[in-house]
C-alpha positions, 0 to 999 in steps of 0.5 A: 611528530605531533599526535592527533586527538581522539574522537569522542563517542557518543555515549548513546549506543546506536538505538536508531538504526536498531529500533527501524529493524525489518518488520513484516507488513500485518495481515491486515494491510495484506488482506486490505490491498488484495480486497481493494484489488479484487473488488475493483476488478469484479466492480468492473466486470459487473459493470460490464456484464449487466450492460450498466445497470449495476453495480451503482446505475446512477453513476453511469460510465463513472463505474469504470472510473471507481473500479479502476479507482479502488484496484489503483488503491490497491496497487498503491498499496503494494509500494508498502507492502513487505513480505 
C-alpha cells in the first residue's frame, strides 16, 4: 500500500497567534470611558436642576441630546474595555 506524503511545515514559528496575546486595556482608556460617563450623567442633572439655564442655555432642550450623547460615548467605550 502506497504511503502518503509528509506535510510540509512552514519554517516561521507561530508568532501570530503569540504577539495578539491578552492585554489589559490602560488606564487611560478606563478613566476616559468612566469620565465620559459621569459627565453626561451630571450634564444632565444640571440640565435639570436649573430649569435649562445651565449648563449651555443656548442649546436648549439639545442639552439632554449631548448628555446622553457623551454617556452613549462612554457605554460605547466598555465594547473595548478589558479587565
Amino acid at each position: 500500500m502506497p504511503e502518503s506524503k509528509q506535510r510540509r511545515r512552514s519554517s516561521r514559528p507561530d508568532t501570530a497567534k503569540k504577539e495578539k496575546a491578552y492585554r489589559p486595556t490602560p488606564t487611560w482608556y478606563k478613566v476616559v470611558m468612566f469620565g465620559l460617563m459621569i459627565l453626561g450623567l451630571l450634564w444632565i442633572m444640571v440640565f435639570y436642576i436649573t430649569s435649562g439655564q445651565w449648563p449651555v442655555p443656548p442649546l436648549g432642550g439639545w442639552n439632554i441630546g449631548a448628555g446622553f450623547g457623551l454617556l452613549l460615548l462612554g457605554f460605547l467605550m466598555t465594547t473595548r474595555w478589558r479587565s
